[in-house]
C-alpha positions as a Markdown table, in Angstrom:
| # | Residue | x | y | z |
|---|---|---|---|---|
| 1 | Unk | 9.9 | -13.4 | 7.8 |
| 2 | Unk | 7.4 | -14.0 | 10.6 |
| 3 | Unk | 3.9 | -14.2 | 11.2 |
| 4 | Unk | 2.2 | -12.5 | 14.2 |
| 5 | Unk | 1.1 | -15.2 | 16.7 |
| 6 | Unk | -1.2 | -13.2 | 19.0 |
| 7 | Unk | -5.4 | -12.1 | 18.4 |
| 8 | Unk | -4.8 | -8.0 | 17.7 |
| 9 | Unk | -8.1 | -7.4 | 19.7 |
| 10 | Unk | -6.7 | -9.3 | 22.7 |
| 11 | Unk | -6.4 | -7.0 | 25.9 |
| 12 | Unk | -2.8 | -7.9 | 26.2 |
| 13 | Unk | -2.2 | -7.8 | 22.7 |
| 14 | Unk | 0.9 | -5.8 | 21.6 |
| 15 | Unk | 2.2 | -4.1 | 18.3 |
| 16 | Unk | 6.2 | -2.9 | 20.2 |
| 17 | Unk | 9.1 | -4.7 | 20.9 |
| 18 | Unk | 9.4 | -8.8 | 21.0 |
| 19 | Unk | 5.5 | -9.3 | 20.1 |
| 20 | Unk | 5.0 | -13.0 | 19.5 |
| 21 | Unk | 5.2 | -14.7 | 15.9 |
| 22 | Unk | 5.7 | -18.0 | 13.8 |
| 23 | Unk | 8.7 | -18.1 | 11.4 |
| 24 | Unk | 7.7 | -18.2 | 7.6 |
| 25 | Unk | 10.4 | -19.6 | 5.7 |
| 26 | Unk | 8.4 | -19.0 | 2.5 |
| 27 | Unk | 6.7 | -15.5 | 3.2 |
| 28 | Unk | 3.7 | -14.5 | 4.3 |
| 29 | Unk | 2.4 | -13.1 | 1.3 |
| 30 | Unk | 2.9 | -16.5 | -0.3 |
| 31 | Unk | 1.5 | -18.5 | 2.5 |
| 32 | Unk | -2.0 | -15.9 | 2.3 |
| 33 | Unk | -2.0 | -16.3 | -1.8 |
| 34 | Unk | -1.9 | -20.2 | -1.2 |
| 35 | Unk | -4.6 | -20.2 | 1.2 |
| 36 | Unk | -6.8 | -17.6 | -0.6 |
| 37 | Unk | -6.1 | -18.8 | -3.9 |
| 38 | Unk | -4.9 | -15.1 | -4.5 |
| 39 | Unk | -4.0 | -13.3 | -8.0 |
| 40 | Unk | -0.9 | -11.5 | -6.9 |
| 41 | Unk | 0.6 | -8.7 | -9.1 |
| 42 | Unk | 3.8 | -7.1 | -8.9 |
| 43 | Unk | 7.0 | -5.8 | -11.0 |
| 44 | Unk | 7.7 | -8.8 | -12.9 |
| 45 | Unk | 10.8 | -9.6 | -11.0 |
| 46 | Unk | 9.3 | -9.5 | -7.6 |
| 47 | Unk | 5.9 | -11.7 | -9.4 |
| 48 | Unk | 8.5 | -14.0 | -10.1 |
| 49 | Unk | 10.2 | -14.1 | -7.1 |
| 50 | Unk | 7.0 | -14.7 | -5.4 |
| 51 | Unk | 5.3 | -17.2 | -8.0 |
| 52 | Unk | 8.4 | -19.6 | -6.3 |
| 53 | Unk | 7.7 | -19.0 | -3.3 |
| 54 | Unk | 3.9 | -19.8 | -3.8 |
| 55 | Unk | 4.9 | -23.2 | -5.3 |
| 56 | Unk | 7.0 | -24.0 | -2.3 |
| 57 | Unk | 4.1 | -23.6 | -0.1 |
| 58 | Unk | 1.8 | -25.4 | -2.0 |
| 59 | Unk | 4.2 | -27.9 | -3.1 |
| 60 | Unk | 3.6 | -27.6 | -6.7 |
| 61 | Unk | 6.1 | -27.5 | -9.5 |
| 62 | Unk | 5.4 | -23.8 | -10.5 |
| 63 | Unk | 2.8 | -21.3 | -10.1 |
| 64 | Unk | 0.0 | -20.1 | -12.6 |
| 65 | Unk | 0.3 | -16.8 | -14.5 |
| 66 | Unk | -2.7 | -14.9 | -14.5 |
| 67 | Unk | -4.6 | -14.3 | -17.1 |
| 68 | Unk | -5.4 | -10.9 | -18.7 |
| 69 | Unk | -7.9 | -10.2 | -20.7 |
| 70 | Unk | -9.8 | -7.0 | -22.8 |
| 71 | Unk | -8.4 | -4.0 | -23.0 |
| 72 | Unk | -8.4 | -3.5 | -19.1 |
| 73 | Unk | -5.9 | -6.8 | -18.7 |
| 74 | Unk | -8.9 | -8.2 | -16.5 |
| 75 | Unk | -8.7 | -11.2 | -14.4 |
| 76 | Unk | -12.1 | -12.6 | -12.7 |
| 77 | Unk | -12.2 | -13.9 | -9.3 |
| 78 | Unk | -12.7 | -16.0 | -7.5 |
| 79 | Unk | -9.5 | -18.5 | -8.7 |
| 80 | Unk | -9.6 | -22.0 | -7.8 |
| 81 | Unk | -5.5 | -21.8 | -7.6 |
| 82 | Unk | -3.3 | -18.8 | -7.1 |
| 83 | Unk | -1.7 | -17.3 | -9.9 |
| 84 | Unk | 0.5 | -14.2 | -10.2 |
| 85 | Unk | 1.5 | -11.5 | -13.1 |
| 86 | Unk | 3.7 | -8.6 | -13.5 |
| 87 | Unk | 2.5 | -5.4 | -13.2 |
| 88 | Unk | 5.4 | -2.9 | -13.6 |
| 89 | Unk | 5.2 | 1.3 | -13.2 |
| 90 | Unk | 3.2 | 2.3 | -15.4 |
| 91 | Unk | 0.5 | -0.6 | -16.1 |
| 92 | Unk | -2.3 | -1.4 | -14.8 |
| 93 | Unk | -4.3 | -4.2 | -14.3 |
| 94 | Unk | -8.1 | -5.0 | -14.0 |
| 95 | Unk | -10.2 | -7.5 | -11.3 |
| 96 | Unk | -13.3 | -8.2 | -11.4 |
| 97 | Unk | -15.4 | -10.3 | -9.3 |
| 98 | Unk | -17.0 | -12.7 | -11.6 |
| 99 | Unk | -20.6 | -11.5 | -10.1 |
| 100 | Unk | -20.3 | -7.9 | -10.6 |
| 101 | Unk | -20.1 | -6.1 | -14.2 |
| 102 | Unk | -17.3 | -3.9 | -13.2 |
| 103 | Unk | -13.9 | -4.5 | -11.6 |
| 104 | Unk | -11.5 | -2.8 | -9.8 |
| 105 | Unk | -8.3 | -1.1 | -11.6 |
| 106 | Unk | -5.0 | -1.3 | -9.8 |
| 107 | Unk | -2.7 | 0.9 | -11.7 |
| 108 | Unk | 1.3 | 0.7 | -10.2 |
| 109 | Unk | 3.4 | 4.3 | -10.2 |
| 110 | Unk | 6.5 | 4.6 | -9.2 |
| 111 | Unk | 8.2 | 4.6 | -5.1 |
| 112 | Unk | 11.4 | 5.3 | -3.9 |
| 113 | Unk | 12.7 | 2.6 | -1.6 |
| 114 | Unk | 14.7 | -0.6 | -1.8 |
| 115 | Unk | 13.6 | -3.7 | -3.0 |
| 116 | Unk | 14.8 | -6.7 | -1.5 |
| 117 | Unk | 14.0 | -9.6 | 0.3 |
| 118 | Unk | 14.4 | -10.6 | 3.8 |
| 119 | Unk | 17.8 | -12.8 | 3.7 |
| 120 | Unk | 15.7 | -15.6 | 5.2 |
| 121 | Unk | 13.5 | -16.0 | 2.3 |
| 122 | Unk | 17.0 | -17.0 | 0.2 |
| 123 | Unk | 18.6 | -20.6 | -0.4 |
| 124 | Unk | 21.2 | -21.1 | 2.1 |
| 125 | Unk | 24.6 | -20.9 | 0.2 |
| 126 | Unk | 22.7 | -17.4 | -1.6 |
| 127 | Unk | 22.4 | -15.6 | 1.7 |
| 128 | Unk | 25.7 | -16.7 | 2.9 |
| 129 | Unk | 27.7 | -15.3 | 0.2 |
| 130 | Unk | 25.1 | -12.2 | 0.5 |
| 131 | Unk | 25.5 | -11.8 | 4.3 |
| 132 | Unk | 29.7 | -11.8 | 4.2 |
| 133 | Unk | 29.6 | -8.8 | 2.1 |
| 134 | Unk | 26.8 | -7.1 | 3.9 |
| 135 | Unk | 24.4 | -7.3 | 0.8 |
| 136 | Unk | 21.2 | -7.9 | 0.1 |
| 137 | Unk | 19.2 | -8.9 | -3.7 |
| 138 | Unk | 17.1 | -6.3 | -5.4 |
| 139 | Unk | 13.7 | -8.0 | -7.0 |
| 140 | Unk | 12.4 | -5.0 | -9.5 |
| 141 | Unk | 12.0 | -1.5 | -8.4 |
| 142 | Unk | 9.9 | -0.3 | -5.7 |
| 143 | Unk | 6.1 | 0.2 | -6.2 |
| 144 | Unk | 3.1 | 2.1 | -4.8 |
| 145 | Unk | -0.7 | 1.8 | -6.7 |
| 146 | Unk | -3.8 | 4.0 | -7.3 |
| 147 | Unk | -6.7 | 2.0 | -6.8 |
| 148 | Unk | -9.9 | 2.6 | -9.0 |
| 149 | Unk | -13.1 | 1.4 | -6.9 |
| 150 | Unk | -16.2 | 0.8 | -8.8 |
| 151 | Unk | -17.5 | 3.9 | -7.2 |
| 152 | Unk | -15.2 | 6.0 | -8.9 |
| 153 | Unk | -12.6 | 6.4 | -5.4 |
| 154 | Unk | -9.1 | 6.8 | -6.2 |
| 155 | Unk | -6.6 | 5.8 | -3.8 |
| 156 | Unk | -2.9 | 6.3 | -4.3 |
| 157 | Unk | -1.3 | 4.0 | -1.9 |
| 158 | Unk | 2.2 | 5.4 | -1.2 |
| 159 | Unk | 3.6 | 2.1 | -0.1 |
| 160 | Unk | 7.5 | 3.0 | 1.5 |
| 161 | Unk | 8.6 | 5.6 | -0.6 |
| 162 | Unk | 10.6 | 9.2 | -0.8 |
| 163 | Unk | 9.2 | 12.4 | -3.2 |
| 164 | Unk | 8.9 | 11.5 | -6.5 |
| 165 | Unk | 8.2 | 13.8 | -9.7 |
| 166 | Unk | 4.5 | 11.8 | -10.3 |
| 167 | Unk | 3.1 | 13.1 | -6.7 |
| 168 | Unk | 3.1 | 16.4 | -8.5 |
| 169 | Unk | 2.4 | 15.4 | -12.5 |
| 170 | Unk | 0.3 | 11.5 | -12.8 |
| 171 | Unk | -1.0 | 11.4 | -9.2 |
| 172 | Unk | -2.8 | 15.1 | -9.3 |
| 173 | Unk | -3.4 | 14.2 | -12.9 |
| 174 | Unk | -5.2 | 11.1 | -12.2 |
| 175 | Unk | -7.4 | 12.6 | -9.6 |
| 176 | Unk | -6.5 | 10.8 | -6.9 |
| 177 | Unk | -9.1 | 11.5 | -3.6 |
| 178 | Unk | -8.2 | 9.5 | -0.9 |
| 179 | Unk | -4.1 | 9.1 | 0.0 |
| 180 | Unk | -2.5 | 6.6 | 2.3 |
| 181 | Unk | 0.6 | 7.3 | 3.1 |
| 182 | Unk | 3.5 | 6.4 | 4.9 |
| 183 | Unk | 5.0 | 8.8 | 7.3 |
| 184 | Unk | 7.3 | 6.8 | 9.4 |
| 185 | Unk | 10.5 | 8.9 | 8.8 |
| 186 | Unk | 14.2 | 7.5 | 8.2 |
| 187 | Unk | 13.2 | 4.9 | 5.5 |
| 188 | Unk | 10.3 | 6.8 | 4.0 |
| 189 | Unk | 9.0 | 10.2 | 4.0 |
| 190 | Unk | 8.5 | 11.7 | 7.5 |
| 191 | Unk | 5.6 | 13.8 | 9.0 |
| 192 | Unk | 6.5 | 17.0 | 7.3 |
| 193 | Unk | 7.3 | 15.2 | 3.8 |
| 194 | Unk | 4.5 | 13.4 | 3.7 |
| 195 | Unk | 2.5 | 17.0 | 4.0 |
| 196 | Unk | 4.2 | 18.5 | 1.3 |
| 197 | Unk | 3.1 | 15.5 | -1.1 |
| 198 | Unk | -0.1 | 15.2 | -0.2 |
| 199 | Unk | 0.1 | 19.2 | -1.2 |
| 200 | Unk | 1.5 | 18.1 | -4.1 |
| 201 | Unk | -0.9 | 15.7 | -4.8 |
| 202 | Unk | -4.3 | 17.5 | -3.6 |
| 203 | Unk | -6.6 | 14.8 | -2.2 |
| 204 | Unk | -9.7 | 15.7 | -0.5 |
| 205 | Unk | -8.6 | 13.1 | 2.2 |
| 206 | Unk | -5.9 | 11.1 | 3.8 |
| 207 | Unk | -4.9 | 8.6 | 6.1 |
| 208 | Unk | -1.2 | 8.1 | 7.5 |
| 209 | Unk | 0.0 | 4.7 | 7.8 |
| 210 | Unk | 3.4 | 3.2 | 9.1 |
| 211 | Unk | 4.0 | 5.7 | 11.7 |
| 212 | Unk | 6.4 | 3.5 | 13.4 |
| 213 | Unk | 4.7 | 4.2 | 16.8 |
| 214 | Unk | 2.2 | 3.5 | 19.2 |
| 215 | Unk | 0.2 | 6.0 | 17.4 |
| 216 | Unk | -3.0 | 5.8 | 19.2 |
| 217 | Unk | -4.4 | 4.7 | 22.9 |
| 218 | Unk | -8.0 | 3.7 | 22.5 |
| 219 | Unk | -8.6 | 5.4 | 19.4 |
| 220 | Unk | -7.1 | 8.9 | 20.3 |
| 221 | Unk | -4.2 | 10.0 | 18.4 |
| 222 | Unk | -1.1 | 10.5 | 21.7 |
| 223 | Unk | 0.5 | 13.2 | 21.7 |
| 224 | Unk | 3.8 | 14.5 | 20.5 |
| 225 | Unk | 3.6 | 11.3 | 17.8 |
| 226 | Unk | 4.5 | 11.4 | 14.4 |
| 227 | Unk | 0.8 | 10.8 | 13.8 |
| 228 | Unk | 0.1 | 13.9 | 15.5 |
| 229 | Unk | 2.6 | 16.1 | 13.6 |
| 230 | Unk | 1.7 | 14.7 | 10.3 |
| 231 | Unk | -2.8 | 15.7 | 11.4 |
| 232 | Unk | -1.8 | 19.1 | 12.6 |
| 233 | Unk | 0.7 | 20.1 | 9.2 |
| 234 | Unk | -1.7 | 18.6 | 7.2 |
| 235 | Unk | -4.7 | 20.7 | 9.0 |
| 236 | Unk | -2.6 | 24.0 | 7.7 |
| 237 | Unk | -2.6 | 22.9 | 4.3 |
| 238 | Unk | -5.0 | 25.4 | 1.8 |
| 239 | Unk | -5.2 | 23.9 | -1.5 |
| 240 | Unk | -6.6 | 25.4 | -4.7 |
| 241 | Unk | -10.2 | 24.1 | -5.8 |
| 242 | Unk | -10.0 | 24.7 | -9.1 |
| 243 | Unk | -6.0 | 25.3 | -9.8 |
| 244 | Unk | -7.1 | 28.2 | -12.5 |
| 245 | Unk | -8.5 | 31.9 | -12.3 |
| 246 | Unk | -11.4 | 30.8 | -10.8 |
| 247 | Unk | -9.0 | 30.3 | -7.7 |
| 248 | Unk | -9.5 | 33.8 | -7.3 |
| 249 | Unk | -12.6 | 34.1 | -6.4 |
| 250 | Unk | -13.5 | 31.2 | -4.4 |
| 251 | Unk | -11.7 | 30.3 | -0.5 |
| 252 | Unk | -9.0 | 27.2 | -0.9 |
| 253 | Unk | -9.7 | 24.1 | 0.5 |
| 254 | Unk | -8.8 | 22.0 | 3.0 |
| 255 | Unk | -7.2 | 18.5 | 3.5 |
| 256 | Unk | -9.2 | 16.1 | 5.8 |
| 257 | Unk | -6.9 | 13.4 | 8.0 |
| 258 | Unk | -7.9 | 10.6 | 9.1 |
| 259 | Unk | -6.5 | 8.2 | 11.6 |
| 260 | Unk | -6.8 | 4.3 | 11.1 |
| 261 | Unk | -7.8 | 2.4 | 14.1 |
| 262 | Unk | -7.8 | -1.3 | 14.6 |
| 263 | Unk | -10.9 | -3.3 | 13.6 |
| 264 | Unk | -12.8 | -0.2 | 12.4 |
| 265 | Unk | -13.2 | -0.2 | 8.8 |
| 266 | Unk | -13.3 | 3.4 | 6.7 |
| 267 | Unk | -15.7 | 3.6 | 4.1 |
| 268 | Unk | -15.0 | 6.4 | 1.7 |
| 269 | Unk | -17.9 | 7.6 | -1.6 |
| 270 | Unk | -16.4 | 8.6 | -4.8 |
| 271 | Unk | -15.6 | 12.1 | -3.9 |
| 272 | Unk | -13.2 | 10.4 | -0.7 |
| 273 | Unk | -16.0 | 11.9 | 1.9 |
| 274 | Unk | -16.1 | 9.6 | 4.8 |
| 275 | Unk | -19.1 | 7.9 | 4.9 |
| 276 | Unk | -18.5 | 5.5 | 8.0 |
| 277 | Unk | -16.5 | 4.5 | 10.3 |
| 278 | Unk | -14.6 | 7.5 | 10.7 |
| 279 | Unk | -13.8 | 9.2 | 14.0 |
C-alpha cells in the first residue's frame, strides 16, 4: 500500500504508470483515520481488521468502538480519537455533526468483488505462507453504500462490484438519485454493465468513476475511452417516470452523465439536479 507523493494540480502531475508514492506499511485509510480522528465503518471483519491497523499508527494498545446511539445508531462528530464500528449489508448507520440537528445516513448493500488486503498490510510469516500458495485473506464481504444527505440526495455508491439482484429491487426501491459507479471493466462492471444497472436502478443522474484510464484532457472526456462509451450508452437510456399506467401517457425520461474532474467539486439538490460545478 502506497501513498501518492506528488501535488495532483501540479503541471507535471501524473495519474499512469510509475507515479511517485510513499510506502504505508499500515494503510492509508488508517493513517487518514489517525490523523482525522475518523469514525470508520465497515463489515465488522474488515472494522476489525482496520481498528489494528489504526492502533499501530497511533501506537495505542487498541482502537475505540464507536458509539451508536437512538434508533438511527448515530455517532456525533467531531471525535477527539478515531474509533471504528461494523456496519454489515444491510445496516445502516447515522453521523451527525454535533452542530447540525440532522445527520447523514450511510446505509451498506451488498457488491460483488473480493475482499482482501494488500499482502503488505500482513505480519511477515502470514503473507509468506499466503504468497507460496498464491493466496490471499478475505476480511468480510464486499460493500457499496447509499448515502442519505440532509437534503434528501441519495447516492448509491457502487464501490467495485458485478450486477447484483438489489440494483433492480432495494436500490430502485430506496430512491436512489444520484449513482457513482464504477465502470472500469475486468474486475468490475464495464461500460455496457454499468448502463444496464443504472437502467436497473433508475437515477436521475450519474457519474462513472474508476475508469482505469486517462479519461479526460483538460476536462473533456477523450475519445474512444471507456468514459466515453459508458456517456453515450447511458445517453440512449429511456426510463419510465412513473413505472405504472401513467407511463402511457407521459414521454420516458432520460439519464444525465456526468464526468468527474479534478479539483472541481459537484454539488447535487435533492432531486440529483446539478446545481454546480458541473460541466
Amino acid at each position: 500500500a502506497v501513498v501518492l507523493n506528488q501535488n495532483p494540480d501540479a503541471p507535471n502531475a501524473i495519474c499512469a504508470g510509475n507515479f511517485p508514492s510513499i510506502p504505508t506499511p499500515n494503510s492509508i485509510t488508517a493513517e487518514i483515520a489517525g490523523a482525522k480522528n475518523s469514525a470508520v465503518f465497515a463489515n465488522a471483519t474488515l472494522a476489525s481488521f482496520i481498528a489494528t491497523k489504526i492502533a499501530a499508527v497511533l501506537g495505542t494498545p487498541a482502537t475505540a468502538g464507536c458509539p451508536g446511539t437512538g434508533l438511527g445508531n448515530e455517532v456525533v462528530v467531531p471525535l477527539t480519537s478515531p474509533c471504528t464500528a461494523p456496519l454489515n449489508s444491510g445496516a445502516k448507520r447515522t453521523v451527525r455533526l454535533s452542530s447540525a440537528s440532522q445527520g447523514v445516513e450511510i446505509h451498506a448493500v451488498t457488491a460483488e468483488h473480493p475482499s482482501e488486503p494488500p499482502l503488505t498490510l500482513l505480519n511477515d510469516q502470514l503473507r509468506t505462507l499466503l504468497a507460496a500458495n498464491g493466496v490471499n485473506v478475505y476480511v468480510g464481504l464486499a460493500q457499496g453504500f447509499v448515502i442519505t444527505f440532509t437534503n434528501g440526495l441519495k447516492v448509491y455508491l457502487s464501490g467495485d462490484t458485478g450486477w447484483t439482484h438489489e440494483m433492480d429491487s432495494i436500490l430502485k426501491n430506496i430512491g436512489v438519485n444520484l449513482v457513482v459507479i464504477n465502470i472500469g471493466d475486468s474486475f468490475t462492471t464495464g461500460p455496457p454493465e454499468a448502463a444496464f444497472a443504472v437502467s436497473l436502478i433508475q437515477p436521475a443522474a450519474v457519474i462513472p468513476s474508476h475508469a482505469n484510464e486517462v479519461a479526460t484532457t483538460g476536462g473533456n472526456v477523450n475519445s474512444g475511452t471507456r468514459t466515453e462509451q459508458f456517456i453515450n450508452l447511458v445517453s440512449e437510456l429511456r426510463l419510465s417516470q412513473f413505472n405504472d399506467v401513467r407511463d402511457r401517457f407521459i414521454p420516458p425520461r432520460t439519464v444525465q452523465a456526468y464526468v468527474p474532474r479534478s479539483g472541481i467539486t459537484m454539488e447535487f439538490d435533492s432531486d440529483a439536479q446539478c446545481v454546480s460545478g458541473c460541466p
